[in-house]
GUMAR-288974 format. One line per 8 residues: number of its first residue (from 1); for each residue x, y, z of N, C-alpha, C. Coordinates in Angstrom, 2 decimals, padded with zeros to 5 digits. Each point is the difference from the previous one (the first is absolute). Example, Ala and Ser with C-alpha at 12.3 -4.5 7.8 and 13.67 -1.06 7.14 Angstrom:
% residues 2
1) 013.19,-005.69,007.80,-000.89,001.19,000.00,000.90,001.20,000.00 | -000.35,001.05,-000.72,000.82,001.19,000.06,-000.77,001.09,000.73
***
This chain:
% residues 107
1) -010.55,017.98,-009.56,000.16,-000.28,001.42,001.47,000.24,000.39 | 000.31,000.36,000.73,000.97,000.57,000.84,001.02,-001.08,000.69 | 001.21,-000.61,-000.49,000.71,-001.26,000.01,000.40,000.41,001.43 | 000.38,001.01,000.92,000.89,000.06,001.30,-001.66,-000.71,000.68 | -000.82,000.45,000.43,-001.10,-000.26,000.53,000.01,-001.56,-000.05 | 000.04,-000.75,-001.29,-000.29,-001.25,-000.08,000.91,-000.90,000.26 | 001.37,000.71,-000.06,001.31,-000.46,000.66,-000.16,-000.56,001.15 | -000.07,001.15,000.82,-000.32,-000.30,000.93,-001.16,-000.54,001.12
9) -000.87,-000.27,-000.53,-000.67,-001.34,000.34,000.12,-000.93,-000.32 | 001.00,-000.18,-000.81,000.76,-001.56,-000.54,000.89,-000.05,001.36 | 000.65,000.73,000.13,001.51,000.19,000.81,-000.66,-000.57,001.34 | -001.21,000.56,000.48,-000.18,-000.39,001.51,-000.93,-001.14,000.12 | -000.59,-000.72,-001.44,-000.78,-000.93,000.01,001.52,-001.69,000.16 | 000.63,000.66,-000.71,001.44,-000.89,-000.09,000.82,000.11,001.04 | -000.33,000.89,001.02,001.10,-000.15,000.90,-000.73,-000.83,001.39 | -001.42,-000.44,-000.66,-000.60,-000.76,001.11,000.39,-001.68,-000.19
17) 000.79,-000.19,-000.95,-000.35,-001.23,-000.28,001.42,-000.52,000.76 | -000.30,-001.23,001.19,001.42,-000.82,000.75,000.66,-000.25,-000.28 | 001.15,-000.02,000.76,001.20,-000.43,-000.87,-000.32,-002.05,-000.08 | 000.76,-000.02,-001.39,-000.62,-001.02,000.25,-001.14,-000.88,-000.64 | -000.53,001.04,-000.93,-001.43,-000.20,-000.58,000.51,001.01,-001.10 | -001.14,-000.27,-001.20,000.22,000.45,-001.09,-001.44,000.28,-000.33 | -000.50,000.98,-001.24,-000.78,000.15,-000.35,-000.10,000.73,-001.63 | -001.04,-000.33,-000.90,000.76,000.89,-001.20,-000.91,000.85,-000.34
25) 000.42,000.40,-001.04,-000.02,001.31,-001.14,-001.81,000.22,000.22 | -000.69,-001.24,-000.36,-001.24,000.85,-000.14,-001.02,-000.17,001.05 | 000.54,-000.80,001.46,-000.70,000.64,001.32,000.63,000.66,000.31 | 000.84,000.67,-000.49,000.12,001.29,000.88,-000.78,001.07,-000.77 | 000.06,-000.21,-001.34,-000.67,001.08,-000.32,-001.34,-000.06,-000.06 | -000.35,-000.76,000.48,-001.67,-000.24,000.08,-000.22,000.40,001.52 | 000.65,000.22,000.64,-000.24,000.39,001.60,000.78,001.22,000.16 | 000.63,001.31,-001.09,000.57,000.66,000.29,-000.94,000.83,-000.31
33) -001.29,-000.03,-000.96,-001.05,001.35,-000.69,000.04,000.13,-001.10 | -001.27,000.60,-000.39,-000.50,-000.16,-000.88,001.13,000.51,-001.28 | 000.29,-000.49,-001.52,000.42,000.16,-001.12,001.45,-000.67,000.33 | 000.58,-000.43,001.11,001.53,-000.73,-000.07,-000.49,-000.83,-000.21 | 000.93,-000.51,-001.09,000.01,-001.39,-000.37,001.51,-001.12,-000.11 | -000.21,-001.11,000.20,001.69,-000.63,000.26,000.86,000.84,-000.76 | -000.01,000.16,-001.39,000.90,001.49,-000.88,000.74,000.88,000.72 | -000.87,000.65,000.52,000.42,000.98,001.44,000.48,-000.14,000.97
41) -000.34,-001.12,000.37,000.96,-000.69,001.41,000.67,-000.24,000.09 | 000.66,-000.52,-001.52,001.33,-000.27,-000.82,000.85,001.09,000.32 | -000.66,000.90,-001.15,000.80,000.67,000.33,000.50,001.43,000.90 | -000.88,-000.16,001.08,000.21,000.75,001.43,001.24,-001.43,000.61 | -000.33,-000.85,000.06,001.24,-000.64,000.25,001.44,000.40,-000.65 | -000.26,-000.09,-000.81,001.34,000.87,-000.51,000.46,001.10,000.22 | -001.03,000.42,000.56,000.72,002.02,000.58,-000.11,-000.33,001.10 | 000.17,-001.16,000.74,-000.88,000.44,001.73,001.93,-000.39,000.67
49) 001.17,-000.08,-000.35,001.34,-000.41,000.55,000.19,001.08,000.82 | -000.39,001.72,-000.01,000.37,000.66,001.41,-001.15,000.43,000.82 | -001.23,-001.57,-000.16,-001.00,000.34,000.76,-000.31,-000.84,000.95 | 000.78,-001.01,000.68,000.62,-000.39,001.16,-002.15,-001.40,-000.38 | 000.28,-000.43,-001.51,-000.85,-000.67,-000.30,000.23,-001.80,000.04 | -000.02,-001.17,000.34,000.37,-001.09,000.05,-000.42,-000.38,-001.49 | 000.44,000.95,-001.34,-000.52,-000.75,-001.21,000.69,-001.30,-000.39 | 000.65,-000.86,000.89,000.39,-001.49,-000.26,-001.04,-000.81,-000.09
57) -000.98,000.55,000.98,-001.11,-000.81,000.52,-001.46,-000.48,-001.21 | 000.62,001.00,-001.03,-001.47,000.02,-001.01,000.25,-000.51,-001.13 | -000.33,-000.93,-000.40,000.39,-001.15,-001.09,-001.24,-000.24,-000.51 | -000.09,-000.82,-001.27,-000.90,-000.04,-001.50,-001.08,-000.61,000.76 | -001.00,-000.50,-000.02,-000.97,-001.05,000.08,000.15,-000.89,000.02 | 001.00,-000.83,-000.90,001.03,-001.33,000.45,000.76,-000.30,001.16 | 000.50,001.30,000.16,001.00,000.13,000.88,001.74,000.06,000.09 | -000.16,000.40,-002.04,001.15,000.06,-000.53,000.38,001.69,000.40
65) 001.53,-000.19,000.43,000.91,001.44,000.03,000.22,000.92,-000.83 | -001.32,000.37,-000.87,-000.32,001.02,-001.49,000.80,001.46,000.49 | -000.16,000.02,000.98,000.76,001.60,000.52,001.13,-000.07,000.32 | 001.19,-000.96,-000.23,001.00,-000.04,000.79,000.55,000.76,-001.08 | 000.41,000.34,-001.06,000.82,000.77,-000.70,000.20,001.85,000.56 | -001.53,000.06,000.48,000.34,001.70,000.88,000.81,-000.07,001.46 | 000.83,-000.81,000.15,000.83,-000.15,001.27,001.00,-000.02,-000.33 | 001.19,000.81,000.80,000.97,000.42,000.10,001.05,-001.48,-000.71
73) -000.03,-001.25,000.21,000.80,-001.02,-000.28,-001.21,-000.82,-000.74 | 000.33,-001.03,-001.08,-000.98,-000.94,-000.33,-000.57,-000.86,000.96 | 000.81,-000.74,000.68,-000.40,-000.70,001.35,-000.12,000.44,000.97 | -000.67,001.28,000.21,-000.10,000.48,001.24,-001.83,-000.21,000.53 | -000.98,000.35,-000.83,-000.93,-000.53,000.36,-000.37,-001.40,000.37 | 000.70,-001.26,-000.34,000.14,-001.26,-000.02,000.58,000.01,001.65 | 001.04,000.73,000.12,000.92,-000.06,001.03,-000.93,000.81,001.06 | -000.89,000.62,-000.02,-000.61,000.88,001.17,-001.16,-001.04,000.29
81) -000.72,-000.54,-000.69,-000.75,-001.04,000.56,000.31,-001.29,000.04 | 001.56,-000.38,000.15,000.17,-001.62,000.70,000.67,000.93,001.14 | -000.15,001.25,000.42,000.85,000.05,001.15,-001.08,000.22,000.94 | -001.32,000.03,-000.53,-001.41,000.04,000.76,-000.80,-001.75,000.14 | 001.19,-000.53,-000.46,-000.62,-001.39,-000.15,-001.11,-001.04,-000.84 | 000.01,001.31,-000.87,-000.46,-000.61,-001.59,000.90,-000.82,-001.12 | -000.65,-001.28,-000.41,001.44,-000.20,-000.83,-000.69,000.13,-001.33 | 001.50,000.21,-001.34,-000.36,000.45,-000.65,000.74,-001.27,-001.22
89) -000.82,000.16,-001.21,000.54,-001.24,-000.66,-000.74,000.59,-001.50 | 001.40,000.29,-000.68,-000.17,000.32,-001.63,-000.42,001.22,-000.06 | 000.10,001.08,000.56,-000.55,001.20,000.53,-001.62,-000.52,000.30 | -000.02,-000.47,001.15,-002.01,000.08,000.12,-000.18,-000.57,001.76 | -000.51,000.54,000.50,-000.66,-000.38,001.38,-000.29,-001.19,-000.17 | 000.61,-000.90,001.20,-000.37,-001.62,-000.24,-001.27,-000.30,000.91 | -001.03,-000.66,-000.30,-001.41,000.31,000.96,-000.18,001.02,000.26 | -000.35,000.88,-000.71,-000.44,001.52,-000.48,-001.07,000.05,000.77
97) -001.38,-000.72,-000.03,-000.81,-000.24,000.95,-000.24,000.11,001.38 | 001.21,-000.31,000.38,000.55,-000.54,001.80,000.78,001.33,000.63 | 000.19,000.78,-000.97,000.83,001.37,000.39,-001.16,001.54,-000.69 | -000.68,-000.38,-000.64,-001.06,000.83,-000.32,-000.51,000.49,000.96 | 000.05,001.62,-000.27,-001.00,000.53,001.30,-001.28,000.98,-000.92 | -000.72,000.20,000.67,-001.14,001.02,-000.56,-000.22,000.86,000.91 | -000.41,001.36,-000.68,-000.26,000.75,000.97,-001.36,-000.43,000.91 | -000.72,-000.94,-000.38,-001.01,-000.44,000.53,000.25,-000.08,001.36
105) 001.32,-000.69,000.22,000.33,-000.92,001.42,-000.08,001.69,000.97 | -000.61,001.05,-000.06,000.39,001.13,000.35,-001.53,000.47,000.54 | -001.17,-000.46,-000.64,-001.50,000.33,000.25,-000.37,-001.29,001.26
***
């Protein structure tokens, strides 16, 4: 399968999600098509920095900051979502729940 193709339905499935709200690794890839799996979402997050992508927003299932090491500074993913009004504590979304979005909220 052809990784630009699947890229990018990661890229525009992630750029729906508010600022503000978070969502992770494996609803997105369960709502991006068929054979992505969180793996992939991973790591299209990691290539997606000159694709004008909000990958701050996509965190573990916990709601721990597993991706912050592909950002330009260590604290910069931490730092992009308390400036959306998420707080963050030990690297992890605090009420992960309460800031969770799904693409559901979209049907």
């Amino acid at each position: 399968m052809d990784t630009l193709p699947q890229y990018q339905a990661i890229f525009d499935l992630v750029r729906l999600i508010p600022a503000g709200r978070v969502c992770s690794y494996g609803v997105i890839a369960k709502y991006s098509g068929p054979g992505i799996t969180a793996r992939i979402v991973g790591r299209a997050m990691s290539a997606s920095h000159n694709q004008e992508v909000p990958a701050h927003r996509v965190v573990n299932s916990q709601g721990k900051l597993t991706g912050k090491m592909h950002f330009d500074a260590p604290a910069q993913m931490q730092e992009l979502l308390e400036a959306e009004g998420i707080t963050i504590k030990k690297d992890k979304v605090v009420n992960v729940e309460q800031h969770f979005w799904s693409p559901e909220e979209l049907i």
